[in-house]
C-alpha positions in Angstrom: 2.7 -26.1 63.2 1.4 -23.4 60.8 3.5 -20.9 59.9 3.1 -17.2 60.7 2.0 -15.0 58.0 3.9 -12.3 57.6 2.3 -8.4 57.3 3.7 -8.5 53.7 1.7 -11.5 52.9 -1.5 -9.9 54.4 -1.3 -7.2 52.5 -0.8 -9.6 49.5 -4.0 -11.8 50.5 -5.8 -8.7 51.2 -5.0 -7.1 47.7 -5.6 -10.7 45.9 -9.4 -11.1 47.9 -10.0 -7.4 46.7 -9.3 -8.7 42.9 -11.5 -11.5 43.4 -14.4 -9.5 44.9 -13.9 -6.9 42.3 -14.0 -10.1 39.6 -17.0 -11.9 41.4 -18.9 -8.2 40.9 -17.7 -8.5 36.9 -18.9 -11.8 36.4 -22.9 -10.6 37.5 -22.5 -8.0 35.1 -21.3 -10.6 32.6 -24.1 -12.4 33.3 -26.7 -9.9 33.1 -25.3 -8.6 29.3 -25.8 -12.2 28.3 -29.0 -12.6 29.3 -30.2 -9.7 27.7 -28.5 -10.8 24.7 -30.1 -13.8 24.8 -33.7 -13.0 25.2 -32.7 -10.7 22.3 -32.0 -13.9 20.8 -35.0 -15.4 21.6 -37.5 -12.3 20.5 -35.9 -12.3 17.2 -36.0 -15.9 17.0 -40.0 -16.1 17.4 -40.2 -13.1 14.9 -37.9 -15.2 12.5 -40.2 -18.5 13.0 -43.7 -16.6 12.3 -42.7 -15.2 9.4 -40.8 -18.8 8.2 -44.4 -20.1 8.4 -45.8 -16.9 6.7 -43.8 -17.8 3.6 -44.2 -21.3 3.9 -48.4 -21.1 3.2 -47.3 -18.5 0.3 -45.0 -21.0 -1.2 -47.8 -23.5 -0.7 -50.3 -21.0 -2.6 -48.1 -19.7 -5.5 -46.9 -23.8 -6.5 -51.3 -24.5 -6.2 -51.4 -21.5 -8.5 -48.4 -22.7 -10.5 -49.9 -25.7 -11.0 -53.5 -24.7 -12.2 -53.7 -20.9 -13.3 -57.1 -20.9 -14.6 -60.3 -22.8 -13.5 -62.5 -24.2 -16.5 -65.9 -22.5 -16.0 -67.8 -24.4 -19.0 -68.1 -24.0 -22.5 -69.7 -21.0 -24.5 -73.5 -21.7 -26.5 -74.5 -18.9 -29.2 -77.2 -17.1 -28.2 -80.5 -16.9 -30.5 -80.7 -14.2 -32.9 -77.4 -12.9 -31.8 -73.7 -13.0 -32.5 -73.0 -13.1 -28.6 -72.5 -16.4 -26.9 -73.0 -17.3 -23.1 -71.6 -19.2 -20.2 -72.9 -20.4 -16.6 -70.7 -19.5 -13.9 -71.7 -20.2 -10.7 -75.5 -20.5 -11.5 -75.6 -17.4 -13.3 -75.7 -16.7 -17.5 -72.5 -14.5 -18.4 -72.8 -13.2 -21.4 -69.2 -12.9 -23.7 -69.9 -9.9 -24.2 -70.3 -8.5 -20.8 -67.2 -10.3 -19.3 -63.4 -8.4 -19.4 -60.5 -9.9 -20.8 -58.3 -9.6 -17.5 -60.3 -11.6 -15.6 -61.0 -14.6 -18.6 -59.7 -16.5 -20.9 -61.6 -18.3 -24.2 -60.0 -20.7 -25.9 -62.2 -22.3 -28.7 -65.4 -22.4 -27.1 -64.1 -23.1 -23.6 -64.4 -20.5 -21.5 -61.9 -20.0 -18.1 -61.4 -18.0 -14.9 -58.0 -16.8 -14.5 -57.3 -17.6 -11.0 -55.6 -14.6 -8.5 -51.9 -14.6 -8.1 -51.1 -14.7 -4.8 -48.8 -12.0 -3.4 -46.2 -12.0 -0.6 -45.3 -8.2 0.1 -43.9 -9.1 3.7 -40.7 -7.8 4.5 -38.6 -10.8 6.2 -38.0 -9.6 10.2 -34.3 -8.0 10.7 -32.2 -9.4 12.5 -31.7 -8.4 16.1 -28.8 -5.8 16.5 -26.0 -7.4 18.9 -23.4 -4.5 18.5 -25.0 -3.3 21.7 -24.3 -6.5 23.3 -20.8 -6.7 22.2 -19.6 -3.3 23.2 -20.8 -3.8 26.7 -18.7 -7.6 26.5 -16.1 -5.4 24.9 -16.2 -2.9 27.7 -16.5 -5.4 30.3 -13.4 -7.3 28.9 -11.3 -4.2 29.3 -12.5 -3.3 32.9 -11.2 -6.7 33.6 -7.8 -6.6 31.9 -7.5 -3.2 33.7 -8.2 -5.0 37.1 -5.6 -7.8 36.3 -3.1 -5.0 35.6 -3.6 -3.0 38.3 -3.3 -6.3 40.7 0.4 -7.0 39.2 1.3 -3.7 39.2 0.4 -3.6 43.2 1.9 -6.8 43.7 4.9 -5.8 42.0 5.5 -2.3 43.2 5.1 -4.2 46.9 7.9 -6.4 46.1 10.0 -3.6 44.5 9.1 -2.1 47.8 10.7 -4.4 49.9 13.4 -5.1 47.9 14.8 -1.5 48.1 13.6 -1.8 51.9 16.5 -4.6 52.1 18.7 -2.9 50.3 18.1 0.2 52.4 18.7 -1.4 55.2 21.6 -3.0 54.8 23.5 0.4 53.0 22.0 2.6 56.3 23.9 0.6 58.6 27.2 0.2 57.3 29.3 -0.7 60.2 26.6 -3.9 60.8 27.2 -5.1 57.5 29.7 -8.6 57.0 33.2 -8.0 56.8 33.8 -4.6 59.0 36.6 -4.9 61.5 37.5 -2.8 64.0 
């Protein structure tokens, strides 16, 4: 046979389903801050990957440039009655004369394109900013600890309560009380 609950325990269950509801509505809030953390995540993460590949193809250009900085056009032939000399580049006569010096490079009669540098001027993606994130966790953390406290504090003050209920009652009625004899 089950026992009978008495009014104090009622008010006990009734406080303790209170903290859990009051808990249950924390943890969708929980949830919610970490899902918008972690789509944060996520954006910064893509942002992060592009630009990973970005560098990668740089990397790939500066070690091709690394590797061969100038491109051999052909070789120079003195032109007739002249002191100039001239090259064929790309189906066309150059003339020594005519061509700059930041753009060539002799060597003997060898003649060579100096090949671009390639540049990388990209600024790498920041990071994403969680401080947000973690002052709403840090904030939700708090509004829990305060609900746990509060709870015990209830709980306690009840029993305190009852206690001094007790002790009331046995102190207002001093004649009932063990030991008085007429």
């Amino acid at each position: 046979m089950a026992k009978k609950t008495t009014a104090r325990q009622r008010d006990i269950a009734r406080l303790a389903e209170q903290y859990q509801s009051q808990l249950g509505s924390l943890t969708s809030e929980y949830e919610d801050v970490y899902q918008k953390k972690q789509s944060a995540l996520q954006s910064g993460g893509a942002q992060t990957g592009e630009y990973a590949k970005r560098l990668e193809e740089f990397n790939k250009q500066l070690a091709a440039y690394k590797e061969n900085p100038v491109t051999l056009l052909g070789y120079m032939k003195p032109v007739k009655k002249s002191r100039d000399y001239s090259f064929t580049e790309d189906g066309q006569t150059r003339y020594l004369s005519q061509i700059n010096d930041a753009d060539y490079l002799t060597e003997g009669l060898a003649v060579y394109r100096k090949n671009k540098m390639p540049t990388f001027t990209e600024e790498a993606p920041a990071s994403a900013d969680l401080s947000q994130f973690e002052q709403e966790s840090a904030a939700l953390e708090e509004k829990k600890k305060s609900l746990g406290e509060g709870f015990q504090r209830e709980v306690a003050e009840r029993k305190a309560g009852r206690m001094s209920a007790v002790g009331r009652r046995s102190q207002s009625r001093p004649m009932l009380s063990k030991g008085v004899t007429l």
